[in-house]
N, C-alpha and C positions, 0 to 999 in steps of 0.2 A: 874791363881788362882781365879782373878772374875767370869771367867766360871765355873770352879768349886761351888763355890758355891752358881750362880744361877742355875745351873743343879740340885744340890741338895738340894736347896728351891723347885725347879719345883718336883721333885719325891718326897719332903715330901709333898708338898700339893697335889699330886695326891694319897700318900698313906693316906693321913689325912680324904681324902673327902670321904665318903662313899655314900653317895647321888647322887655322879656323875658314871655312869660304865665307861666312857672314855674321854677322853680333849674333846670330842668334846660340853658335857655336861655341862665343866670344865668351869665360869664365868672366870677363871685366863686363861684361854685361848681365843687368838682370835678369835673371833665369838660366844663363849662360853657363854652360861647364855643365852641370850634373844635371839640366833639364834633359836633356838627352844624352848624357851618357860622356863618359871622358876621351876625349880623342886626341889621341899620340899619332907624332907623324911616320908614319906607315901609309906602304903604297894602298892605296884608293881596294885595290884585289886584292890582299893580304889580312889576315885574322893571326894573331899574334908573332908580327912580324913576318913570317917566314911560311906560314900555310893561308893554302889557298881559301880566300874568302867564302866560299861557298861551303867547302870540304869541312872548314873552321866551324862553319854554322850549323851543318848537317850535324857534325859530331856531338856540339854542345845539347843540340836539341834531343838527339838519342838518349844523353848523357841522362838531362833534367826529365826525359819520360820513363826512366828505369827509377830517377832519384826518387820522382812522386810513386811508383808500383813500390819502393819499397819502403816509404812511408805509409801508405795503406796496410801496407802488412806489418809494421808497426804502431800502427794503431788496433788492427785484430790483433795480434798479439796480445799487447797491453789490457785487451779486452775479454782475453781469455785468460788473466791472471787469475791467479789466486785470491787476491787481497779482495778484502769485501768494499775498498773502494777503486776498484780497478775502472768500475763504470765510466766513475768521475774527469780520471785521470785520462780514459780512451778518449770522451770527449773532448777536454783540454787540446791532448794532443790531435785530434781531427779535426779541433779549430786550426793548429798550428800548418796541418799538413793543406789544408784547404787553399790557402793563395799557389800553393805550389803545385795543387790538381790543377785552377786554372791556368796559371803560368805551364803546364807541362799539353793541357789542351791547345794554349796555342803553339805550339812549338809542331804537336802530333797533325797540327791541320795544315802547318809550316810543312812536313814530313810526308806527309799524304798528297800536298798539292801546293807547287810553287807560282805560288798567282802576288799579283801587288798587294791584294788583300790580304793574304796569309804571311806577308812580308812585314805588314804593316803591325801582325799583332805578334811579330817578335816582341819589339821591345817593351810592350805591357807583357809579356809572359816574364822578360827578364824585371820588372820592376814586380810582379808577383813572386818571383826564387828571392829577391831582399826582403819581401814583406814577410814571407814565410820565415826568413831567417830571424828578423827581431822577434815576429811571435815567437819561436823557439826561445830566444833570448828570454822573454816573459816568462814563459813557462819554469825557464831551468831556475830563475828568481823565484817563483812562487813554492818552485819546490821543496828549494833550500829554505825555505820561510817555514814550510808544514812539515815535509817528511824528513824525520830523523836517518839523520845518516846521508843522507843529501847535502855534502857540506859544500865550504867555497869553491875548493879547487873542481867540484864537478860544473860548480856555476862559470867559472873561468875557462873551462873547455870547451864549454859551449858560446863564449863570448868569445874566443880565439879564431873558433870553424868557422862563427855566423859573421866575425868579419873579415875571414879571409874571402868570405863569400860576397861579399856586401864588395871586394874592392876589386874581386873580380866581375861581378853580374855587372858594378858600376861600371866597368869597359865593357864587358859587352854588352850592355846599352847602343856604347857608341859605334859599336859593330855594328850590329843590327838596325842601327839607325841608317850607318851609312850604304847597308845592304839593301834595306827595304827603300831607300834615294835613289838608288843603282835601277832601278825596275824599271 
């Protein structure tokens, strides 16, 4: 009789949900909600609400190919310091900027040529801009742990940026999911 009526909890909230087309979209299902990304109901052609899905995409992807050029040059940078451990630090941060070269390569091959394959490696570029974001996270912890003068509040600024990022890149997942679907 308990199967029963979680089966049919389970069919009313898949006939309740109108925003999901199948479990796999389904947050009440395993892997569901953040395996691809959060999706709000907004039309099928729309990228936050009110821009054109395609326009939405193009823009993000210029966005995140400018973000990784100027994380390279924050990494030369850092590496043309002065400090006799500037070497260490450049590395650290070239680990950090690395998911976000790849995440910005797919976007640039998105950008260069709209094919189902290059649609396809939207949403691994956008789970490369999160991963880059926690490495940052690590980072701004490791630094406050070693360099003097690195205190909380600069570790909390970076925990602020890297989850505003985290809950944005988390939708557009489901953009790019539903864009690279569209093809």
């Amino acid at each position: 009789k308990l199967e029963n009526i979680t089966k049919m909890t389970v069919e009313k909230k898949i006939a309740d949900n109108e925003t999901c087309a199948n479990q796999e979209d389904d947050i009440h299902f395993e892997g569901g909600g953040m395996a691809g990304g959060v999706t709000v109901n907004e039309d099928p052609d729309k990228c936050c609400l009110v821009i054109p899905i395609d326009l939405g995409i193009k823009l993000m992807a210029l966005l995140i190919v400018v973000s990784a050029v100027l994380g390279v040059l924050g990494v030369l940078s850092t590496l043309g310091g002065a400090a006799s451990d500037s070497l260490l630090w450049a590395i650290i941060q070239g680990a950090c900027v690395a998911p976000l070269l790849l995440g910005a390569f797919y976007f640039a091959m998105f950008l260069k040529e709209d094919t189902p394959e290059s649609r396809a490696g939207l949403v691994k570029g956008c789970f490369m801009v999160i991963l880059s974001q926690f490495a940052t996270v690590g980072q701004a912890i490791v630094m406050m742990l070693i360099v003097k003068g690195y205190g909380f509040g600069d570790v909390m600024n970076t925990v602020i940026s890297a989850g505003i990022f985290f809950l944005l890149f988390t939708y557009y997942t489901g953009v790019c999911k539903r864009y690279a679907n569209a093809a």
